[in-house]
BATORKE-889174 format. One line per 10 residues: number of its first residue (from 1); for each residue x, y, z of C-alpha. Coordinates in pm, 1 decimal. Example, Ala and Ser with C-alpha at 12.3 -4.5 7.8 and 13.67 -1.06 7.14 Angstrom:
REM residues 2
1 = 1230.0 -450.0 780.0  1367.0 -106.0 714.0 .
END
This chain:
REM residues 537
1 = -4189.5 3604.3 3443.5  -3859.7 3550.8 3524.4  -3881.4 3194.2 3640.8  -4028.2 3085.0 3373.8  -3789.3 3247.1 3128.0  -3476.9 3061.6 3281.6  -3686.4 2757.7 3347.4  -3759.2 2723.8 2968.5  -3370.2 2808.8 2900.7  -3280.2 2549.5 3119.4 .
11 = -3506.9 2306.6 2954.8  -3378.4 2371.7 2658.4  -3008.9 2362.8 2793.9  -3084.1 2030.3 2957.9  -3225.5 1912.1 2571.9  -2956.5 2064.1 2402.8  -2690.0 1847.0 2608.8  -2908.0 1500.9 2595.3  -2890.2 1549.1 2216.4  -2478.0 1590.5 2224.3 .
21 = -2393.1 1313.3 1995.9  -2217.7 1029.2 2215.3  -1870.4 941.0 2151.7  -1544.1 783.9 2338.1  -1268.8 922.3 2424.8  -1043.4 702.7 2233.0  -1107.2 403.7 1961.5  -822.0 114.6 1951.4  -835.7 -81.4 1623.0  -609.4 -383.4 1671.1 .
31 = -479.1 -604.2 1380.5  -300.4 -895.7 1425.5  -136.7 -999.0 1165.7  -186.1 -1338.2 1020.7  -438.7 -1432.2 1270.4  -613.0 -1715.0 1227.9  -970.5 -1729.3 1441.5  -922.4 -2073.4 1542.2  -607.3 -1965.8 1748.2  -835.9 -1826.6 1985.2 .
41 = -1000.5 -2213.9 2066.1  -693.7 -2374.6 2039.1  -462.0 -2176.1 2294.3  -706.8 -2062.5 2518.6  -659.9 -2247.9 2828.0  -284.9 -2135.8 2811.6  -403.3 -1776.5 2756.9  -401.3 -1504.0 3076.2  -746.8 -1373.1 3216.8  -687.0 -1046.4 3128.8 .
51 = -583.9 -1057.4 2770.8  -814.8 -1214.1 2500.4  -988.5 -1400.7 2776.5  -1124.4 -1054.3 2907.1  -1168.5 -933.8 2532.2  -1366.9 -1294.6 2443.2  -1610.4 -1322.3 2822.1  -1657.4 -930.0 2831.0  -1693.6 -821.3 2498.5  -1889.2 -900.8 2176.0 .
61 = -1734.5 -1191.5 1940.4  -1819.6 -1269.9 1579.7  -1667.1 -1602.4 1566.2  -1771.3 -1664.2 1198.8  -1610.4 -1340.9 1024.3  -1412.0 -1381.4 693.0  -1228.4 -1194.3 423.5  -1489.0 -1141.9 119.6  -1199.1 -1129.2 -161.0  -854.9 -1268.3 -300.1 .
71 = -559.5 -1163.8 -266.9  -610.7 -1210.7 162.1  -256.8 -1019.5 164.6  -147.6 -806.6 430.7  -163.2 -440.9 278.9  -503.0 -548.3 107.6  -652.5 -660.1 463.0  -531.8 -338.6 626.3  -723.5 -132.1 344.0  -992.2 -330.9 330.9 .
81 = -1061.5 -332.1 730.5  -1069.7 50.0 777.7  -1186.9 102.7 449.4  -1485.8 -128.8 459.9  -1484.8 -218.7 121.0  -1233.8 -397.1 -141.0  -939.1 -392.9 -341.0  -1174.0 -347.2 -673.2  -1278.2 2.4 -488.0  -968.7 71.6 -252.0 .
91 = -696.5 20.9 -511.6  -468.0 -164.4 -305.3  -448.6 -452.7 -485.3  -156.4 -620.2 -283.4  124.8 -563.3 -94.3  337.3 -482.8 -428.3  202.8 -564.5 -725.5  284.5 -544.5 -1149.4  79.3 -243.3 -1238.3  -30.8 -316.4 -1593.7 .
101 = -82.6 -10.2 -1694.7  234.6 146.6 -1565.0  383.9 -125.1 -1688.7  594.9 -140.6 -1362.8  608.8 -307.7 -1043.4  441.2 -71.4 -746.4  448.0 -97.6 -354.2  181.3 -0.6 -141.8  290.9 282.4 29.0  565.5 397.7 -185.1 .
111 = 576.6 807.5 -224.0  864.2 941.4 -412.3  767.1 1299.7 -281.1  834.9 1255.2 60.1  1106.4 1166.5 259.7  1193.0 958.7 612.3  1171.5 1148.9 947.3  1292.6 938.6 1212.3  1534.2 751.7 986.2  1677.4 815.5 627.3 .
121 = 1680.1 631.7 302.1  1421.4 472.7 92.7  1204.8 335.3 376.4  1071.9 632.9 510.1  947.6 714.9 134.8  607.7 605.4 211.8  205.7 763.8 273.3  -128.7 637.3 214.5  -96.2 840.2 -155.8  -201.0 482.7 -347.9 .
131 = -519.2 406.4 -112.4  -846.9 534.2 -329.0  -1104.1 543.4 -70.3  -1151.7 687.1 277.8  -1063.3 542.5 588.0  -1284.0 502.4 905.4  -1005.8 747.2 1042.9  -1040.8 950.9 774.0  -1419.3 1043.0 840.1  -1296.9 1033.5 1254.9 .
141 = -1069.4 1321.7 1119.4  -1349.5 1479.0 925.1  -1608.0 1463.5 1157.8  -1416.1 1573.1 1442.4  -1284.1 1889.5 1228.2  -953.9 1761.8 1233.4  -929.1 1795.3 1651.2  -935.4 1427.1 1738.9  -615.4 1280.2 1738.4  -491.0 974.1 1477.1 .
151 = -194.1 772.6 1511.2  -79.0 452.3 1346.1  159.9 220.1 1477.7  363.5 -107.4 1362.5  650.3 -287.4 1227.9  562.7 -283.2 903.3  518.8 65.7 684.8  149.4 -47.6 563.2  61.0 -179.4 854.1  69.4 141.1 1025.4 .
161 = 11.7 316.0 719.1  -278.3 238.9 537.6  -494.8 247.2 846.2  -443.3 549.7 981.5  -570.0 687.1 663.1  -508.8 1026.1 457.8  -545.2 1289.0 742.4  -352.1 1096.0 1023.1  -131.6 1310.1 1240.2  132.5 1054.0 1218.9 .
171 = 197.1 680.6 1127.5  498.3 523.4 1253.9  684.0 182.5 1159.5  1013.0 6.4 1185.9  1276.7 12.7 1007.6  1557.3 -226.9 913.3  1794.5 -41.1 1160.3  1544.5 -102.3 1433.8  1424.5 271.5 1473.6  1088.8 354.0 1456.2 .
181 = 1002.8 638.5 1174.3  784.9 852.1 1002.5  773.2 1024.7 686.7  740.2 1428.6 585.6  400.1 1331.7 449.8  257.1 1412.4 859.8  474.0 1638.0 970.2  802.5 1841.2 964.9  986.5 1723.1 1235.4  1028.4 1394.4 1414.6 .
191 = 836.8 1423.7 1756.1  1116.4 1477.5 2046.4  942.4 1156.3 2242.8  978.5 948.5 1955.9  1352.3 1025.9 1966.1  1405.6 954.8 2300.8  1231.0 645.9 2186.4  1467.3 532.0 1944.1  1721.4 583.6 2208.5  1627.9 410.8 2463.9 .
201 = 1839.2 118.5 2424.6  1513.8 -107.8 2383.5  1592.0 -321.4 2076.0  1889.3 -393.5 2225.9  1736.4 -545.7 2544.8  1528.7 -748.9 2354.4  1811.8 -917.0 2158.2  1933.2 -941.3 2487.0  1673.5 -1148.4 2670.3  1719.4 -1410.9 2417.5 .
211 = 1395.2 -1590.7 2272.3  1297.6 -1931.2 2504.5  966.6 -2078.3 2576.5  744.8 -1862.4 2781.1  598.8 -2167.4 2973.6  712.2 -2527.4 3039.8  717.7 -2661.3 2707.1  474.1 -2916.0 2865.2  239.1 -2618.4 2784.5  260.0 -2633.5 2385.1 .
221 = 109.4 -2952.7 2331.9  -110.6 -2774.4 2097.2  224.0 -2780.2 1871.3  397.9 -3015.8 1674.7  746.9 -3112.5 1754.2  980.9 -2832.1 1815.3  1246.1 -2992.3 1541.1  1062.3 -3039.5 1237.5  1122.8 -3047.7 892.9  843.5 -2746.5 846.9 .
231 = 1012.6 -2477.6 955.4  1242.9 -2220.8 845.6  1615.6 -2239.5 1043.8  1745.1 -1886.9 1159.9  2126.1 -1930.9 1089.1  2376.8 -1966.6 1279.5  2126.9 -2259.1 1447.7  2124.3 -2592.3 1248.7  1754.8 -2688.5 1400.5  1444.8 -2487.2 1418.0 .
241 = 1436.2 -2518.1 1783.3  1431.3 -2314.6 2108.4  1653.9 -2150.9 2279.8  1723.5 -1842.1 2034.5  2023.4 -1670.6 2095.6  1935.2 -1361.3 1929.1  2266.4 -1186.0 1990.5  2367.2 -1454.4 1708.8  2061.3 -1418.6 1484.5  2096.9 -1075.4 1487.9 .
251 = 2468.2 -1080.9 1404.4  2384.3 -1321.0 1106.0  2050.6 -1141.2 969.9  2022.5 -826.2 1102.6  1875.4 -591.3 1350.1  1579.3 -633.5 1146.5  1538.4 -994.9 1289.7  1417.8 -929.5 1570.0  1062.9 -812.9 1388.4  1037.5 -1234.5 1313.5 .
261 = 1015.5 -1273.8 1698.2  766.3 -1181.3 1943.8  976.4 -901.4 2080.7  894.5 -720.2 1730.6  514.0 -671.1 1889.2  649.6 -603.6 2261.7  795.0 -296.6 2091.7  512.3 -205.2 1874.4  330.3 -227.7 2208.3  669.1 4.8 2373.7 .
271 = 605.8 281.1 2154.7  252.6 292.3 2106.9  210.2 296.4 2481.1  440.1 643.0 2459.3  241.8 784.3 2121.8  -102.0 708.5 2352.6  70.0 928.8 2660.8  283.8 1177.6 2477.3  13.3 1255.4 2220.1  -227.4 1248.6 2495.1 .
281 = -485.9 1041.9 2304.0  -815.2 978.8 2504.8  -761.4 1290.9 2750.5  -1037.3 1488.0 2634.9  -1407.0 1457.5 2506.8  -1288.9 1448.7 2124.2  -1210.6 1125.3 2041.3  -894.8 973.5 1919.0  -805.5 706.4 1724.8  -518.0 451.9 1773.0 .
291 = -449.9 185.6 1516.7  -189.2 -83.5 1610.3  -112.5 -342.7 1416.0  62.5 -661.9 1560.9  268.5 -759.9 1231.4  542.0 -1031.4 1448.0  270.5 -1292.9 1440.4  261.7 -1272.7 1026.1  658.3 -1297.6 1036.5  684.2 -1599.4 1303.1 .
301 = 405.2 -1761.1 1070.7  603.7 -1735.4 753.1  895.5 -1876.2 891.7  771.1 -2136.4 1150.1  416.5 -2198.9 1009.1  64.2 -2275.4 1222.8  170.2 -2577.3 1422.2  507.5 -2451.7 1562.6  584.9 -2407.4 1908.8  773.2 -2080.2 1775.3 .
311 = 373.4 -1934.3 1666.9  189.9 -2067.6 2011.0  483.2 -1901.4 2235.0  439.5 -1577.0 2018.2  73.9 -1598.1 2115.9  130.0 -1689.9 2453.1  329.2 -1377.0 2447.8  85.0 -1129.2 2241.9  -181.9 -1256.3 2499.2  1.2 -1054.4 2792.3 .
321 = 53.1 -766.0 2525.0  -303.9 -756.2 2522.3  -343.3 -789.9 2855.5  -79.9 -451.1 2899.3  -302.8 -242.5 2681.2  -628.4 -297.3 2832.3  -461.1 -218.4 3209.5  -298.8 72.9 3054.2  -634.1 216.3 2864.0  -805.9 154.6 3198.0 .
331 = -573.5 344.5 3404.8  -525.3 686.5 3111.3  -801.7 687.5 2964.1  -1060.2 497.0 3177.1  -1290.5 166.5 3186.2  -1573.2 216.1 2979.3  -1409.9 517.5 2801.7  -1290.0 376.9 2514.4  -1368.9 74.1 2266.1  -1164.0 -152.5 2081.1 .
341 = -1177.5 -428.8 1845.6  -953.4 -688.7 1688.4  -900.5 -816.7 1383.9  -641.9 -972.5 1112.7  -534.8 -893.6 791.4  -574.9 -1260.8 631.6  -527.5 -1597.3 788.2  -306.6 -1901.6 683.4  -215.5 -2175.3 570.1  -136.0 -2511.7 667.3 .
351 = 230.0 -2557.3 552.8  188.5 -2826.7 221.8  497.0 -3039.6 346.5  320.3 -3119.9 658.4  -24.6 -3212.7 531.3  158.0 -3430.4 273.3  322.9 -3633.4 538.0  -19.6 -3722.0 673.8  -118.9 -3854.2 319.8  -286.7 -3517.5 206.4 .
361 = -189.6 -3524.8 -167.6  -69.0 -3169.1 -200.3  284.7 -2967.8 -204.8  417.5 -2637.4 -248.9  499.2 -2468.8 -565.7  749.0 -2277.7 -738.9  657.3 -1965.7 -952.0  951.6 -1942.4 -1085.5  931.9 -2274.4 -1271.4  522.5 -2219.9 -1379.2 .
371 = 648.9 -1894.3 -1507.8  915.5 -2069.5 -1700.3  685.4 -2341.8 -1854.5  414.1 -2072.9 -1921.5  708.2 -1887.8 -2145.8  787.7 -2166.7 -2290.8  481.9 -2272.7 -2388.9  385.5 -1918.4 -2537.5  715.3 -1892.4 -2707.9  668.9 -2229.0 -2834.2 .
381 = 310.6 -2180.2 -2943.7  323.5 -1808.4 -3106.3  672.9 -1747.3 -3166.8  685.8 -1451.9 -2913.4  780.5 -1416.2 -2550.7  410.9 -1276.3 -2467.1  433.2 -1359.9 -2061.1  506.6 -968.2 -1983.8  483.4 -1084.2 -1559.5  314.8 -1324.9 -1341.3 .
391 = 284.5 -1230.8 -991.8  32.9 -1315.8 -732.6  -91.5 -1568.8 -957.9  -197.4 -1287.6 -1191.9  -76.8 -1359.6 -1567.7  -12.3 -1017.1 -1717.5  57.2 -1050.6 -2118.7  271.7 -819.9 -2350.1  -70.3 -669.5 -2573.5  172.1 -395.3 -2729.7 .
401 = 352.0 -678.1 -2883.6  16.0 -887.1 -2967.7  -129.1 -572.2 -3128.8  192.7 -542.5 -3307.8  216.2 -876.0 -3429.0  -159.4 -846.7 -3473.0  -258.6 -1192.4 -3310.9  -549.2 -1258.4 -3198.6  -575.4 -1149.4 -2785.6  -888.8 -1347.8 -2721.5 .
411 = -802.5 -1677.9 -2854.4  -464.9 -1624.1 -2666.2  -616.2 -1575.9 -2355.9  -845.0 -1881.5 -2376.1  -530.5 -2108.7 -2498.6  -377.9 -1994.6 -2180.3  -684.3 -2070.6 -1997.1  -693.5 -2428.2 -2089.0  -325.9 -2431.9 -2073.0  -322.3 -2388.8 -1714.4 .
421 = -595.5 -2539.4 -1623.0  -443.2 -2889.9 -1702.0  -199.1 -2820.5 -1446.6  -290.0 -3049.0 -1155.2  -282.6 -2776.1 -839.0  -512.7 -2534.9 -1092.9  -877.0 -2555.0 -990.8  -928.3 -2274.8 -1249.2  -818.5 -1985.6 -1450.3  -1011.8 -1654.7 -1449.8 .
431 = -997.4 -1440.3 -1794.9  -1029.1 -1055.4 -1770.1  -1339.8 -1083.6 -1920.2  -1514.8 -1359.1 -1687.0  -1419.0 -1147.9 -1370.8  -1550.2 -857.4 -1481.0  -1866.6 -1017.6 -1627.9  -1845.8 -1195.8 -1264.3  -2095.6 -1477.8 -1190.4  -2345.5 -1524.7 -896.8 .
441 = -2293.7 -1900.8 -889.6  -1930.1 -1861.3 -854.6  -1821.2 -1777.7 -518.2  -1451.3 -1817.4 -570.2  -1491.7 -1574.2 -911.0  -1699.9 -1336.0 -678.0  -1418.9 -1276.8 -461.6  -1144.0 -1233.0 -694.3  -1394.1 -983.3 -900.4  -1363.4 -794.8 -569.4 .
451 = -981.1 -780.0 -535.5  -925.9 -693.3 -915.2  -845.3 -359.1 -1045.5  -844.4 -380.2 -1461.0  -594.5 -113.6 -1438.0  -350.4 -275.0 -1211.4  -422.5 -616.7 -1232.1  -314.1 -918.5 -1498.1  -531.1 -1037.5 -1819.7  -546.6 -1408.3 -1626.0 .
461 = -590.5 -1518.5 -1275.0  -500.1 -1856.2 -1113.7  -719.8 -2023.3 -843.8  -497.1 -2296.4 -719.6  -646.6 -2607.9 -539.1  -688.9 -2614.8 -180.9  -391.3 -2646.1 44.2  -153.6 -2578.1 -262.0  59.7 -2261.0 -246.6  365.4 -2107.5 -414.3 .
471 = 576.0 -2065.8 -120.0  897.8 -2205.1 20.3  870.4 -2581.8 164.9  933.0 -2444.2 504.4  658.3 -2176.1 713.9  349.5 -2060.2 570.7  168.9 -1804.1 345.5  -181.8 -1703.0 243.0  -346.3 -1516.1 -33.3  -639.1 -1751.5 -146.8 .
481 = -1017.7 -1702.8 -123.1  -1004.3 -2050.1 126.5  -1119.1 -2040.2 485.2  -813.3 -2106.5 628.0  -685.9 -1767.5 452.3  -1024.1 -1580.7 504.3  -1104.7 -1653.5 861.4  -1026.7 -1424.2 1104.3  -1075.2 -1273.7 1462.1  -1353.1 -1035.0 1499.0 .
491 = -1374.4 -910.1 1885.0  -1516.5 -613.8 2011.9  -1511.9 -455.4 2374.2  -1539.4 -161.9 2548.3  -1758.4 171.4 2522.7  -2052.5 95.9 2355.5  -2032.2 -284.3 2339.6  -2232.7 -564.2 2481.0  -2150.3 -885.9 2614.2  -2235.3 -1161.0 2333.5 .
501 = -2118.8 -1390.6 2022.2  -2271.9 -1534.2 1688.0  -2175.0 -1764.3 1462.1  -2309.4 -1613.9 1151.2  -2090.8 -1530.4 881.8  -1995.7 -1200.0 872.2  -1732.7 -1034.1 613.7  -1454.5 -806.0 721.6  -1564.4 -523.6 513.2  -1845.2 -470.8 791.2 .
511 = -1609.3 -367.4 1049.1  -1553.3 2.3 905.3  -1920.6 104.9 861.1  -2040.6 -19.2 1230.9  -1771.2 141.4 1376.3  -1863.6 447.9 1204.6  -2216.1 377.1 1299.4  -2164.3 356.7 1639.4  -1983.7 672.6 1731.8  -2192.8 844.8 1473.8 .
521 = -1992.6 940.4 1195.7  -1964.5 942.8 822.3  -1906.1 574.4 663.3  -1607.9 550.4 430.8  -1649.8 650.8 80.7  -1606.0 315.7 -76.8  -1856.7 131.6 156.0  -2119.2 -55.6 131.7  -2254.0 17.9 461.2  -2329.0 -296.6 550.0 .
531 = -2299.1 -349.4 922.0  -2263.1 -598.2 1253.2  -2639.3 -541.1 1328.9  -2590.9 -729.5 1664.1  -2344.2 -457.8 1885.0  -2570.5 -177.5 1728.4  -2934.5 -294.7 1860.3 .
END
């Protein structure tokens, strides 16, 4: 009798453990920002074997993945990644933004009730407070009863920010002095390690080293010229050219300067490598979550733009980064342990100068003088200064003083409308009304009905023409619902994940839900739960 008592409590032992829900040790959410997907074809053959070669031959690629809303900002990307859904639903509706109803500009992260740890003054004022929907970290936090670990890291406040989500333990970022911070919204005290961090003398041998060319510059024929008339001159040089002493850039500009060079995502790298050990994420069978984002690339962009020898070198460069992570994740928390994916916040441009001098009849734009013929225009026509703000080619209009003046807000709008959409780089103008009404047919309106708030957002909305964009003549931005703004990397590797790749479009806002999927927890409260079928068969 005996026997057969413990042989039917081991049975049900042994089917008690085989129904343990499966989970790593520790998930790695990458974004790099500014990432474009086709820098993955174009450097390849100058990239490592054991950086985004290994991530691209081992793991699971969705080479067709895009942003599924405008503005394709930076803070909006981050939100929208771990969020899995929009702006419309996650509130984050830029990276600052005129808040119509406030009647007052906002930024992201901004939280007046807390204060810097790490670093004083106004940039340590910052939590996820302004994000309206859960995170994929958030339900990691949730599911896990608070016992798995989350940490954000980056240069930038939102980047590190707005992933890791409501419950993190900590998200750290950058500051202008070169000190990586937090804020009292995690914790009470700045972590002794992170200290020790700070002063370690690391900026400083960065600035150091100096910025050259990683390779011969035989390598970068992927590039354009090194001295071009595209990109953006870091004083005291006169040419946009390598060598960079950054002793002298930094002397000119700022500590903060050396966030526009790769070395800003060799130190991201630095101290996440110390959260991951100090923290001891991925030492136990609860899982962790660390989200780093890779924010250098989206600086070097803006100032040097896609075709510079200044973005391939910082790839070059974030290729052995990546290549240091997975060796490191290997070795702490084990091969097969963890999984990972990689993404980007938006895309970019072409810069407008450049296309132009290959007889591609577009240019970059001022804002500053639409907004003045837009407020001259409605002064001219109505007697009143009725342009309240236009930012992020929103068109926000004074309707205290229409009301009080008691003119007529729809034919106001629609003047506007056709106003504007005589201008030549205007492919349309969007009315309140129309994007909230939405359309089917119209896949440009579609994805600006998904990154519009009514509350926050303007009574107008400007789709420029392709390859047009209010931005300085030198660099790059992005912002627009076009491919080269939408189209981003979408790898995935590790625990879990097959070998494989499609070319079918898939939208960004399907990252959050699969990974929830496939370490079995909650999906974000603002998803749709729509996910990458193909890693989950």
């Amino acid at each position: 009798m005996k026997r057969i008592i413990s042989l039917i409590l081991l049975i049900v032992i042994g089917n008690s453990v085989s129904a343990q829900v499966k989970r790593p040790k520790l998930v790695v959410g990458i974004i790099v920002d500014q990432m474009r997907y086709e820098y993955l074809d174009r450097y390849y053959d100058d990239f490592s074997n054991d950086g985004f070669k290994r991530l691209l031959n081992e793991g699971y690629n969705f080479r067709n993945t895009h942003f599924n809303y405008m503005p394709t900002f930076t803070a909006p990307g981050h939100s929208s990644v771990y969020t899995g859904t929009t702006p419309a639903v996650h509130g984050i509706v830029g990276n600052s933004w005129y808040n119509k109803s406030l009647k007052k500009k906002m930024y992201c992260t901004d939280d007046a009730s807390v204060s810097g740890l790490g670093y004083s003054g106004k940039e340590g004022k910052m939590s996820p407070r302004n994000l309206k929907a859960t995170t994929v970290t958030d339900e990691l936090k949730l599911a896990t009863n608070q016992k798995g670990k989350v940490i954000g890291v980056s240069i930038k406040d939102r980047g590190a920010i707005l992933p890791a989500g409501h419950f993190a333990d900590a998200a750290y970022w950058m500051s202008g002095s070169g000190n990586f911070l937090t804020s009292t919204y995690y914790m009470k005290s700045f972590p002794k390690w992170a200290t020790q961090f700070n002063q370690s003398g690391k900026v400083q041998e960065y600035i150091n080293k100096g910025w050259d060319l990683l390779k011969d510059p035989s390598a970068y024929n992927e590039s354009i010229a090194d001295n071009n008339p595209y990109e953006f001159i870091f004083k005291p040089k006169t040419t946009p050219t390598f060598p960079y002493n950054l002793k002298e850039v930094v002397a000119e500009g700022g500590i903060a300067k050396i966030q526009s060079t790769p070395y800003g995502n060799d130190l991201v790298l630095d101290f996440a490598l110390e959260a991951m050990k100090n923290e001891k994420l991925g030492k136990d069978n609860i899982t962790d979550f660390l989200a780093i984002s890779f924010s250098s690339t989206d600086k070097v962009g803006h100032y040097f733009g896609p075709r510079s020898m200044e973005i391939q070198d910082t790839y070059l460069r974030l290729d052995l980064n990546i290549a240091t992570l997975l060796k490191q994740l290997d070795k702490t928390v084990g091969k097969g342990e963890y999984v990972l994916f990689l993404t980007a916040d938006h895309a970019g441009a072409e810069n407008p100068n450049h296309l132009h001098s290959m007889k591609y009849d577009v240019k970059n734009l001022n804002s500053k003088e639409f907004t003045t013929k837009l407020k001259t225009y409605l002064n001219n026509s109505y007697g009143y200064d009725l342009l309240e703000n236009y930012s992020n080619q929103n068109i926000f209009l004074n309707e205290d003083l229409i009301r009080e003046k008691k003119l007529d807000y729809s034919a106001i709008v629609d003047d506007i409308k056709h106003f504007v959409q005589k201008e030549k780089f205007v492919k349309r103008a969007y009315t309140r009304k129309e994007i909230l009404a939405s359309s089917p047919t119209d896949y440009h309106l579609q994805m600006i009905e998904r990154g519009y708030d009514p509350k926050q957002n303007g009574d107008l909305v400007i789709l420029l023409d392709p390859a047009f964009m209010e931005y300085y003549p030198t660099g790059t931005t992005h912002g627009t619902t076009y491919s080269y703004d939408t189209h981003v990397p979408n790898i995935w590797y590790g625990w879990g994940i097959k070998k494989g790749h499609t070319s079918a479009r898939k939208e960004i806002t399907e990252i959050a839900p699969t990974l929830s999927q496939l370490i079995h927890i909650s999906i974000p409260n603002g998803s749709h739960g729509t996910v990458l079928q193909e890693i989950l068969d």
